[in-house]
C-alpha positions as CSV (number, residue, x, y, z in Angstrom):
1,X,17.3,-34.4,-15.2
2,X,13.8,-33.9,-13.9
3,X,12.8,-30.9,-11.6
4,X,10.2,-30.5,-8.9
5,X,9.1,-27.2,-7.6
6,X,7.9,-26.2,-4.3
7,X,6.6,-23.2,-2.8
8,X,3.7,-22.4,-1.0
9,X,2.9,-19.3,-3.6
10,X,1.9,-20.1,-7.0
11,X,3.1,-16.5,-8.0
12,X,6.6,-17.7,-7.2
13,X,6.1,-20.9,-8.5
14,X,5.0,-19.4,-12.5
15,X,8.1,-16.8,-11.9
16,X,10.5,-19.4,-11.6
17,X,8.7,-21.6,-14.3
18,X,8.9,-18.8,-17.0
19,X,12.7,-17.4,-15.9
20,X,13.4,-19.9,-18.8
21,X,13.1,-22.7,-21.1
22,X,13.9,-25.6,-18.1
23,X,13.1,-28.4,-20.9
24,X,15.1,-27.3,-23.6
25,X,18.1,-27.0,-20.9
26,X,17.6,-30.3,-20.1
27,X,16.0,-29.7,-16.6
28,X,12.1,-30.2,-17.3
29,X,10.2,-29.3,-14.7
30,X,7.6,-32.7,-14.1
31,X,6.0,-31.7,-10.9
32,X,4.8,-28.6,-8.5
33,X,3.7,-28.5,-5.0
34,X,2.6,-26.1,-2.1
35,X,3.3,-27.9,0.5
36,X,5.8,-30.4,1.5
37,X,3.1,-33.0,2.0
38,X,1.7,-32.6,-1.4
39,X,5.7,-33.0,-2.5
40,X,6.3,-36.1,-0.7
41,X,2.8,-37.5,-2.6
42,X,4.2,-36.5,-5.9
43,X,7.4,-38.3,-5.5
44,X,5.8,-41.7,-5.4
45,X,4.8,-41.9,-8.4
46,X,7.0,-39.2,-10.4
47,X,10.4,-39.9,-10.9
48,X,12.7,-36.4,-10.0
49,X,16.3,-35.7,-9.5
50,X,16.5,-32.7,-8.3
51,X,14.0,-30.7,-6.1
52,X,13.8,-26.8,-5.3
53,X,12.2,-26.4,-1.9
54,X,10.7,-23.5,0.0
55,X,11.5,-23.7,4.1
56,X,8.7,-21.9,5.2
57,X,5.3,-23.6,4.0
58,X,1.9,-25.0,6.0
59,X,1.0,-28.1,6.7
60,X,4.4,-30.0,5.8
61,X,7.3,-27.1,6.0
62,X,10.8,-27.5,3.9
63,X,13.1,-28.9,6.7
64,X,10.6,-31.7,7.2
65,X,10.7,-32.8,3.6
66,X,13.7,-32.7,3.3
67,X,14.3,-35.8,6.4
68,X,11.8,-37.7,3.9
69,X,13.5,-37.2,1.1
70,X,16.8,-38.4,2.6
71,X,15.2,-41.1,4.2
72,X,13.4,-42.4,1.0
73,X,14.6,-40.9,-2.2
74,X,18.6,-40.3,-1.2
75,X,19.0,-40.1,-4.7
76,X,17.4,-36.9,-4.8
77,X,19.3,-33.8,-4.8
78,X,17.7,-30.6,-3.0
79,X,17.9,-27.1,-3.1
80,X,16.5,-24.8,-0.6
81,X,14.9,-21.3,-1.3
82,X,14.6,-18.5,1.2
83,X,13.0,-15.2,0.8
84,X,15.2,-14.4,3.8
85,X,18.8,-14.7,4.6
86,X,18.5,-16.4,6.8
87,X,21.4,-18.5,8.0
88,X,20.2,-20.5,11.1
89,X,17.3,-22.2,8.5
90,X,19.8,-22.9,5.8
91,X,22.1,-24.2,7.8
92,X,19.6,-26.6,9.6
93,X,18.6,-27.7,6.1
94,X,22.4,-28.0,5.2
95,X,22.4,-30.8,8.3
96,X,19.5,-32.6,7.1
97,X,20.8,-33.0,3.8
98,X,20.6,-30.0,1.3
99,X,22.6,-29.6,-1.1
100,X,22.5,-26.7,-1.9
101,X,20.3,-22.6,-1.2
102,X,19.6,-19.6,-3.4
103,X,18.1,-16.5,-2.2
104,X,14.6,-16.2,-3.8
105,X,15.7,-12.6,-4.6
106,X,18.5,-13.8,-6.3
107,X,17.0,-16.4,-8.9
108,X,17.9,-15.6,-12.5
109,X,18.8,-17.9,-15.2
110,X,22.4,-18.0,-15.0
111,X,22.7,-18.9,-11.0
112,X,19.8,-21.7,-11.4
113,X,21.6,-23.3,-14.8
114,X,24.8,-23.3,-12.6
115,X,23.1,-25.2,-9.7
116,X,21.5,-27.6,-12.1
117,X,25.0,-28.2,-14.0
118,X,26.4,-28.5,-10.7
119,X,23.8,-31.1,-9.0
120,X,24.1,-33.0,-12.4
121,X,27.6,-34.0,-12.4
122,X,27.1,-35.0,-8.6
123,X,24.3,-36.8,-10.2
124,X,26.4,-38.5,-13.0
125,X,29.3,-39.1,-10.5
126,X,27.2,-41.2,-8.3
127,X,25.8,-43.6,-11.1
128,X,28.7,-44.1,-12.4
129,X,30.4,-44.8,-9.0
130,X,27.2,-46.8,-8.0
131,X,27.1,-48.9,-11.6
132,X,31.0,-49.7,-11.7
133,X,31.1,-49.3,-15.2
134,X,35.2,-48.8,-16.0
135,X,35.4,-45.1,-17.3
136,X,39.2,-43.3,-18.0
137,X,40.5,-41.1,-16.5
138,X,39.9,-38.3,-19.0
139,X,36.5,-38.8,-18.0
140,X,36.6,-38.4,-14.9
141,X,38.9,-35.9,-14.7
142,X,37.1,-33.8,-16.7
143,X,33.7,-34.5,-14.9
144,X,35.7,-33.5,-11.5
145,X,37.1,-29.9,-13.2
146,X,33.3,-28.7,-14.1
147,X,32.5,-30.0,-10.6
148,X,35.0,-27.7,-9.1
149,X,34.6,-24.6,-11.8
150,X,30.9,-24.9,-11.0
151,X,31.6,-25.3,-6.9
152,X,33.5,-22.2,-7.1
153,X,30.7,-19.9,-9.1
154,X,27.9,-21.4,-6.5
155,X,29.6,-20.8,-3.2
156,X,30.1,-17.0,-4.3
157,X,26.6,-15.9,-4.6
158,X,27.4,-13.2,-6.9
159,X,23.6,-10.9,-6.7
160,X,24.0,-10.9,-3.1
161,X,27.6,-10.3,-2.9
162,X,27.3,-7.7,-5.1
163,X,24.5,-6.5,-3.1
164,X,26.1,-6.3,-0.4
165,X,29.1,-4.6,-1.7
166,X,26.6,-1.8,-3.4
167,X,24.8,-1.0,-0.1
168,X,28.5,-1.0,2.0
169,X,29.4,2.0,-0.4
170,X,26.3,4.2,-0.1
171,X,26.2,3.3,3.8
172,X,29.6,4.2,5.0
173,X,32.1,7.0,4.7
174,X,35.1,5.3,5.4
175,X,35.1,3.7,1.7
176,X,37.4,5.9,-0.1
177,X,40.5,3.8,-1.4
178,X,39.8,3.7,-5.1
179,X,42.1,0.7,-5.5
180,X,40.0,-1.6,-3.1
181,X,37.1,-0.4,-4.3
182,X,38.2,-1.2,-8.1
183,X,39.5,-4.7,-7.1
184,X,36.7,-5.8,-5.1
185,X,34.8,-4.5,-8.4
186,X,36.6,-7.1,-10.5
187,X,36.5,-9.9,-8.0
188,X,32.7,-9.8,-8.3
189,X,32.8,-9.2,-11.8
190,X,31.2,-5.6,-12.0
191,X,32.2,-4.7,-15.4
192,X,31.0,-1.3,-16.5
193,X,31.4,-0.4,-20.7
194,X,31.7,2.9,-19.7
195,X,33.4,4.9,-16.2
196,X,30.4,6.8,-16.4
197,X,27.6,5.6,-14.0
198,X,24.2,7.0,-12.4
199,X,22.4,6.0,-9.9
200,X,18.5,5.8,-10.5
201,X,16.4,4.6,-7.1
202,X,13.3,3.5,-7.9
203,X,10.1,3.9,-5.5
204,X,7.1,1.3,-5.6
205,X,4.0,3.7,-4.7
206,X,1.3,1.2,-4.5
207,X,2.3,-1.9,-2.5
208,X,-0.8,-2.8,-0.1
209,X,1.1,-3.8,3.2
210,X,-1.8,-5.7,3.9
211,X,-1.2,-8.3,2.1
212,X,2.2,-10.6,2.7
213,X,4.4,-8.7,0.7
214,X,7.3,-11.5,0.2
215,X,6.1,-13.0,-3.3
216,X,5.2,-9.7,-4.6
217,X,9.1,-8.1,-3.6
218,X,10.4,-11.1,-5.4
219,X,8.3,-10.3,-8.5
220,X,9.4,-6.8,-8.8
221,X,13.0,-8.0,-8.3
222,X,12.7,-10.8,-10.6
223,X,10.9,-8.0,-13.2
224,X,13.4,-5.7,-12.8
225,X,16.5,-7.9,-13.3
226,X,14.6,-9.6,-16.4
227,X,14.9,-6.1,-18.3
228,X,18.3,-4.6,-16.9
229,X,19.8,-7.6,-17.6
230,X,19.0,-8.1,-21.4
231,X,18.5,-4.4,-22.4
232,X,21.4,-2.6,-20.1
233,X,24.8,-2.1,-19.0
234,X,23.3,-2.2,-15.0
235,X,23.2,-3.7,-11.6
236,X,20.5,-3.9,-9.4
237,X,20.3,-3.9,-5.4
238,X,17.2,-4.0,-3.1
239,X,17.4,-1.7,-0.5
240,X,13.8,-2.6,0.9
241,X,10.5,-3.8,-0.4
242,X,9.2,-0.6,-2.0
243,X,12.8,0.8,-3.0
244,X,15.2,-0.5,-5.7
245,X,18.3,0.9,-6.6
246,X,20.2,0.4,-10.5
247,X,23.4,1.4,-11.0
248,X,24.1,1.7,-14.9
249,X,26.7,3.2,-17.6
250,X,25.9,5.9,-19.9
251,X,27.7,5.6,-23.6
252,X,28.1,9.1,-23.7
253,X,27.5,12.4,-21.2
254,X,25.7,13.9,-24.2
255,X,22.9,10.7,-24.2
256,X,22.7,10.7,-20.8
257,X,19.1,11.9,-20.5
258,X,17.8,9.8,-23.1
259,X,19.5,6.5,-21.7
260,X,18.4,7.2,-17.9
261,X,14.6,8.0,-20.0
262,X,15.0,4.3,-21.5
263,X,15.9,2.6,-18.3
264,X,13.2,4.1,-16.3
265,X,10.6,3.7,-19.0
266,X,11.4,-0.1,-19.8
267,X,11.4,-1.0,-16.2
268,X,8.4,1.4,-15.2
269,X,6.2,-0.5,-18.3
270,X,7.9,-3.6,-17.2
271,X,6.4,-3.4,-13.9
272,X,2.9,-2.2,-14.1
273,X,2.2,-4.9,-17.5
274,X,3.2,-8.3,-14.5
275,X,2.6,-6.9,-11.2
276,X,0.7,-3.6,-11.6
277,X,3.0,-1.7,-9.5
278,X,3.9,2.2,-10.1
279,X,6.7,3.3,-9.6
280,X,8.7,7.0,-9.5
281,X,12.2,7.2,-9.9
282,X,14.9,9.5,-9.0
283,X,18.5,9.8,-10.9
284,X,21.6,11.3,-10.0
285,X,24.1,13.0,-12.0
286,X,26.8,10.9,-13.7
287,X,30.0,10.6,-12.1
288,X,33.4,8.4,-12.7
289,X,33.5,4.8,-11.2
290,X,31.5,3.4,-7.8
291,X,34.0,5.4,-5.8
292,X,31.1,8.6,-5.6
293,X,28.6,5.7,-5.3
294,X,27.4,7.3,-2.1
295,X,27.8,11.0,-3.4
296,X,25.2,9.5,-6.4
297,X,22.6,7.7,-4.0
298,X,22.1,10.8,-1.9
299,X,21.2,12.9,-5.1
300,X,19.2,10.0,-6.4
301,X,17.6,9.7,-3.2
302,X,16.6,13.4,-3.3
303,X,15.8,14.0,-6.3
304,X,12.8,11.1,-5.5
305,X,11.3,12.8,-2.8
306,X,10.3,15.8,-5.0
307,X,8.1,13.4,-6.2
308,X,5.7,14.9,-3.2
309,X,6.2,17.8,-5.0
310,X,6.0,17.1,-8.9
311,X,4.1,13.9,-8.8
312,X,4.4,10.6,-8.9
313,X,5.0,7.8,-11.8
314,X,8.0,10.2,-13.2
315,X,11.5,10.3,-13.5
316,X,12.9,13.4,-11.7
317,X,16.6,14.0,-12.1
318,X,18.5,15.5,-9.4
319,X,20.2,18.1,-12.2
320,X,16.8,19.9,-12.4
321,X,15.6,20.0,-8.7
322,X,15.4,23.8,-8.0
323,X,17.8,26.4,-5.8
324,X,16.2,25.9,-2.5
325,X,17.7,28.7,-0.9
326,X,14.4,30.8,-0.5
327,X,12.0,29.7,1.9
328,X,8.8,29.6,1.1
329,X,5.6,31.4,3.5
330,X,2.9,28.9,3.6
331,X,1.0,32.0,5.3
332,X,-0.1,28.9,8.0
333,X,-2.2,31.0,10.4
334,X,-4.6,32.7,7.2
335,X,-4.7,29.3,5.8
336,X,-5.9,27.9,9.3
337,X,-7.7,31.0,10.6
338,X,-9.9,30.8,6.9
339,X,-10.7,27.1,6.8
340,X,-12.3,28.0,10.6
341,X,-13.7,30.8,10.0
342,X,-15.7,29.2,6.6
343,X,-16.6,26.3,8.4
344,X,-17.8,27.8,11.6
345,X,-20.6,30.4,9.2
346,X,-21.1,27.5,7.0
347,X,-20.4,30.1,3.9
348,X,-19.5,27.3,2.0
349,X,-20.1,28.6,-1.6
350,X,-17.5,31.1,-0.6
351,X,-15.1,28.3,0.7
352,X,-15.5,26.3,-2.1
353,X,-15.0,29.1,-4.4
354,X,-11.7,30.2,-3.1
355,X,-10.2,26.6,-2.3
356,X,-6.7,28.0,-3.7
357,X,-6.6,30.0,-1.0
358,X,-6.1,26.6,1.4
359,X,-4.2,24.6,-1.2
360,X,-0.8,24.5,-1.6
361,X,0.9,25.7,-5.4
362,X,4.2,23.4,-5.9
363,X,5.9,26.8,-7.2
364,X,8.9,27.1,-5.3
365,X,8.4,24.4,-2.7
366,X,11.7,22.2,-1.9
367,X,12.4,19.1,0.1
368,X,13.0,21.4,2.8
369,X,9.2,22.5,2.6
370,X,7.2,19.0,3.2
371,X,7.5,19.1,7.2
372,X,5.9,22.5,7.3
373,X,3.4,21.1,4.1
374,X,2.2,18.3,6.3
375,X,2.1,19.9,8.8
376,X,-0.3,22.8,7.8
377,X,-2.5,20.0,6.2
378,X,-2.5,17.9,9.2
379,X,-4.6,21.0,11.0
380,X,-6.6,20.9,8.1
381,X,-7.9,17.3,8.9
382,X,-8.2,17.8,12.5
383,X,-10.6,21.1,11.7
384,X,-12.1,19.0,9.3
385,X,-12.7,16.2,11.6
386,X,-14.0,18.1,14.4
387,X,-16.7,20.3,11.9
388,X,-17.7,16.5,10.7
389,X,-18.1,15.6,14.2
390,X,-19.8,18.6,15.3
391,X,-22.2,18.3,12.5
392,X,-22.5,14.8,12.7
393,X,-22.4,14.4,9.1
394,X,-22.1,10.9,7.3
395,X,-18.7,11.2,6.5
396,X,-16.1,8.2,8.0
397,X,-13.7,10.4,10.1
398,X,-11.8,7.4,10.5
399,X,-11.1,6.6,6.9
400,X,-10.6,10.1,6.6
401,X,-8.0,10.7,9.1
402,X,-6.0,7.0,7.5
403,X,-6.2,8.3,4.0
404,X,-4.6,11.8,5.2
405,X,-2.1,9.6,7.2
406,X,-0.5,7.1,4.2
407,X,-0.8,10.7,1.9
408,X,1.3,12.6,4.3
409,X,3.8,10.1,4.2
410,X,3.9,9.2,0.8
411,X,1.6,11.4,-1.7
412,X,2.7,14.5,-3.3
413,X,1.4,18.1,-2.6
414,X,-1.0,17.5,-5.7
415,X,-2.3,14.2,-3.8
416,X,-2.9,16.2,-0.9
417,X,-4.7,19.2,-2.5
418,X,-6.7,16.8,-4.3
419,X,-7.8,15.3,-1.0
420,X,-8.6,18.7,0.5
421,X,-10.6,19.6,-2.7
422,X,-12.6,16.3,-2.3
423,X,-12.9,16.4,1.4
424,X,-14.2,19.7,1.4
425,X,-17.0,19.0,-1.6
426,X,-18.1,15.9,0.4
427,X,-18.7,18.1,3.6
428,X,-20.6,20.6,1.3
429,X,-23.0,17.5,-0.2
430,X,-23.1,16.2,3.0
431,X,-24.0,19.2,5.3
432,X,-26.9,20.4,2.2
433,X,-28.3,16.7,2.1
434,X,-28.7,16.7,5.9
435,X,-30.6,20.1,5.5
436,X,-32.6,18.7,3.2
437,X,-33.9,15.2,5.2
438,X,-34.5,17.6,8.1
439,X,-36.8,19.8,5.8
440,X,-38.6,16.3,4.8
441,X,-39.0,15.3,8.3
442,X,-40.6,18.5,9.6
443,X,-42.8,18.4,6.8
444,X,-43.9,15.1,7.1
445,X,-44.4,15.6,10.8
446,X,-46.7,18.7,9.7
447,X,-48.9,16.2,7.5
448,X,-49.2,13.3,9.8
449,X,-48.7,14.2,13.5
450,X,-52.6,13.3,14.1
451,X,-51.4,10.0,13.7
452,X,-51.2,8.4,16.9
453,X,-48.8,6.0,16.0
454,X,-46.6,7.6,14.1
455,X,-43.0,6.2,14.5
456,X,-39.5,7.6,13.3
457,X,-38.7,4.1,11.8
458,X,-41.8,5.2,9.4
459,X,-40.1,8.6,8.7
460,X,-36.7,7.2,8.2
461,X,-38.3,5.1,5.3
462,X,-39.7,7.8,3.6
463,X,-36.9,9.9,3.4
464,X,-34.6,7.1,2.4
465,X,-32.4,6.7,5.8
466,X,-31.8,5.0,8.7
467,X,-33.9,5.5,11.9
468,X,-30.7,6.0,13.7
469,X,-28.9,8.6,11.6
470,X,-32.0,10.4,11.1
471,X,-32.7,10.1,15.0
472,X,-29.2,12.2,14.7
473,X,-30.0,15.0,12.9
474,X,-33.2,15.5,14.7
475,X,-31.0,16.2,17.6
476,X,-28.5,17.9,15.8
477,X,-30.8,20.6,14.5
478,X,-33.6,20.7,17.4
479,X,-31.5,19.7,20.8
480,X,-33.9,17.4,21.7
481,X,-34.7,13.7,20.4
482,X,-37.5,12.7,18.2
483,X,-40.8,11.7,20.5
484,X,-39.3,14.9,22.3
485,X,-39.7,16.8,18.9
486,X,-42.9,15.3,18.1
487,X,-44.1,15.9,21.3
488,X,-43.7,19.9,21.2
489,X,-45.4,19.7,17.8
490,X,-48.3,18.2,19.1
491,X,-48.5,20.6,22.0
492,X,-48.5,23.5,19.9
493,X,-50.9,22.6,17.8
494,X,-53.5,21.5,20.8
495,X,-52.6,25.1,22.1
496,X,-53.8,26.3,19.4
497,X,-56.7,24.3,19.0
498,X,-57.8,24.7,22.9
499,X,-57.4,28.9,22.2
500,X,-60.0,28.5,18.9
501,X,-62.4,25.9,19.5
502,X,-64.9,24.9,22.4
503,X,-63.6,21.0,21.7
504,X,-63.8,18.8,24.9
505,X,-60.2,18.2,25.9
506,X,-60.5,14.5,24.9
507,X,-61.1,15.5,21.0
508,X,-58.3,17.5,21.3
509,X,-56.1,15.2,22.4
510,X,-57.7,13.1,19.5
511,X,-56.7,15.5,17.0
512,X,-53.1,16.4,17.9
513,X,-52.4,12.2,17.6
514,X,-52.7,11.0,21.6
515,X,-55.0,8.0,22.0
516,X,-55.1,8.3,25.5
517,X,-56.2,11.5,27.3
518,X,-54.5,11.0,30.4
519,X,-51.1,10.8,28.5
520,X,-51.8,13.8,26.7
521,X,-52.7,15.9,30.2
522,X,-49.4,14.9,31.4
523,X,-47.4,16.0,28.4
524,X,-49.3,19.3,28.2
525,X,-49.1,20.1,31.9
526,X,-44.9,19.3,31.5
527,X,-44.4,21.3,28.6
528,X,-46.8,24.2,29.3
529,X,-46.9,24.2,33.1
530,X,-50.5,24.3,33.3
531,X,-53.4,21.6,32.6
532,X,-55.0,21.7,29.1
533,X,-58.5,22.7,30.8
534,X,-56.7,25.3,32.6
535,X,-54.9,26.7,29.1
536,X,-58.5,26.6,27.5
537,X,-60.3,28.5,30.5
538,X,-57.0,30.8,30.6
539,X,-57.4,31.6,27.0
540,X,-61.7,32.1,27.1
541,X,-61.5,34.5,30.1
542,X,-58.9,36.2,27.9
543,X,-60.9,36.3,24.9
544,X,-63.6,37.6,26.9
């Protein structure tokens, strides 16, 4: 039975290539696509039987190959993926021909052997119904049993059933009757080898959101599954696209640490090796049968937020999380009043010298604590911000204020200290390299204001800037803009000149850097309130 693939990601195209050997199965895959119209190309000249076919796609979208595959190859039998459940597109690919859907989610090798046993007897069924060859009816009854022991597996999609059964007990509180839960346990065939479960709920840290996040959710499913499923006693459920929950048996009470140490680390090497995601986790305590299912994902699910606390890329049990019964002083006003204070004198040596006093310790802090954290080092950014601002430094504010943003809502305390730290050094580098281009440009004006054409593009070059920033700090430093700066300079100096020296006002303005005399009369009378011949016979009667 030949087998065409077709999805518009490659990533989820090689996933469901490796989930296993398709050949030795029987089921070799001949042919890929990305697109329905590249599909409908292939099946001219490749002979397939059965065809796995993504709805949403460009150019040529699932539904759409699916009416020319009926309409051409009716031979061919069709199953439709969905990242989605989506209902309303599988059931308009139901009434255009498909045979069959599977949740992308939910692909493993047992559901997709199923399918293919399944479409294959329909297969075998037809030829022989289309060749009239006389077959008994052992045959055929025999055919028509795995036809209807097959039927029976595919229209209960057990991963999603489960699924749904595992979120309906941490959800609601009305679940209590042991006995339903424990039948509706065997019906989906959730066998446990031991009554003693944990919940572990796993946190992705590092998905970019964007990027389209479907094919990457599917490989951290499909990563997952691959290792509960051949190393552990477990079930997994997606709750969304960064968190994952596994429910799993423990042989013993007395290994429980070490087993809950083995899934986490399996899973946590698992997914960094094939999709370079980290993940924290936290587990609950163990308990006796999916009756305390919901008691188990509310410690699980707390004992992973202390990972703003401890850290991330760890496994935190819920056993160990500390008595939070003392509240802890973040002393928010010092912290504030300090950071302002340092900022405002510009004494950073002492700021950076006594950065603990700003950072938060992890000593103590609870789950309780990360409102007040965030929001003691949300003032931070916004002093930060407006000193940067003020100072017109070369620092992003922008960037800064995002980064702060995605850490307050999912770093840790160390993440954010380490932020502070950096933030704080860059301001330092920053405000001392301005300090420095400004000594550069005053000096440079001091050697070449006689040049008449002198430009700030010029000094920009030297100093290794751009005209514009350095058109900044000129302002920043002097409150008043370059040719404004340059101007006073000049002034000065012909001041100076016209007190010492008998020059003609002409050679003066020749020596301070103005070509034309006129301009320069008009400068000096704005900035000195008197004519330069006036300032010279001022300054003679003086010295007289």
């Amino acid at each position: 039975m030949n087998v065409m693939l077709v999805d518009d990601y490659p990533l989820i195209i090689e996933g469901f290539k490796k989930l296993f050997n398709w050949k030795k199965h029987g089921f070799p895959v001949v042919a890929t696509a990305n697109n329905g119209r590249q599909a409908a190309c292939l099946l001219k000249t490749t002979p397939v039987d059965i065809v796995f076919t993504d709805i949403k796609m460009p150019v040529l979208n699932g539904l759409e190959l699916i009416k020319i595959i009926k309409a051409q190859y009716p031979h061919i039998k069709i199953v439709v993926l969905s990242a989605y459940d989506d209902f309303q597109l599988v059931r308009n690919a139901f009434n255009l021909g498909a045979n069959n859907y599977m949740l992308k989610q939910e692909m493993n090798e047992e559901t997709i052997m199923d399918i293919c046993k399944y479409l294959q007897n329909e297969i075998e069924l037809e030829r022989k119904r289309s060749n009239t060859l006389p077959y008994g009816p052992e045959d055929f009854a025999n055919i028509m049993r795995e036809k209807e022991e097959l039927e029976y597996k595919l229209n209960v999609n057990l991963h999603t059933i489960r699924e749904r059964f595992f979120k309906r007990l941490i959800t609601y509180d009305d679940i209590d009757k042991n006995d339903d839960i424990l039948r509706e346990q065997i019906e989906l065939k959730i066998i446990f080898e031991s009554q003693n479960i944990a919940l572990m709920l796993f946190k992705a840290e590092n998905i970019d959101y964007n990027i389209d996040i479907e094919p990457l959710s599917f490989a951290i499913e499909t990563s997952m599954r691959s290792v509960i499923e051949t190393n552990f006693n477990a079930y997994l459920f997606v709750i969304d696209y960064s968190k994952y929950g596994i429910i799993f048996s423990i042989p013993s009470i007395s290994e429980f640490e070490n087993y809950a140490h083995s899934v986490f680390t399996l899973i946590q090497k698992q997914l960094y090796t094939y999709v370079q995601i980290v993940v924290t986790a936290g587990v609950s305590n163990v308990a006796l049968g999916l009756a305390e299912l919901r008691h188990l994902f509310t410690q699980a699910q707390t004992a992973c937020e202390y990972r703003f606390i401890y850290g991330k890329n760890k496994l935190l049990f819920f056993k160990n999380i500390p008595d939070t019964s003392n509240e802890i002083h973040l002393k928010y006003n010092d912290r504030i009043d300090f950071l302002i204070e340092s900022l405002k004198s510009k004494n950073f040596y002492d700021l950076l010298n006594s950065l603990d006093t700003l950072c938060v310790s992890d000593k103590g802090l609870s789950v309780h604590d990360i409102h007040q954290v965030n929001m003691l080092f949300h003032r931070y950014t916004w002093i930060i911000i407006n000193f940067i601002e003020d100072q017109n430094l070369a620092i992003d504010a922008n960037k800064l204020l995002i980064t702060f943003q995605f850490l307050s809502t999912a770093g840790s305390v160390e993440e954010l200290n380490s932020w502070l730290t950096e933030t704080l050094q860059n301001i330092v580098v920053s405000y001392e390299r301005d300090s420095r281009y400004i000594a550069f440009f005053k000096q440079y004006i001091k050697e070449h204001y006689r040049e008449g054409n002198l430009k700030i593009d010029e000094i920009a070059d030297y100093i290794g800037i751009s005209a514009n920033y350095l058109g900044k700090l000129v302002y920043k430093e002097t409150n008043c803009h370059f040719s404004e700066y340059l101007n006073i300079y000049r002034i000065e100096q012909a001041k100076s000149i016209l007190s010492n020296s008998i020059l003609k006002i002409y050679e003066v303005a020749e020596q301070v850097g103005y070509n034309n005399v006129e301009h320069f009369a008009r400068v000096f009378k704005r900035l000195v309130d008197m004519s330069p011949s006036a300032y010279a016979n001022k300054n003679t009667q003086i010295a007289k």
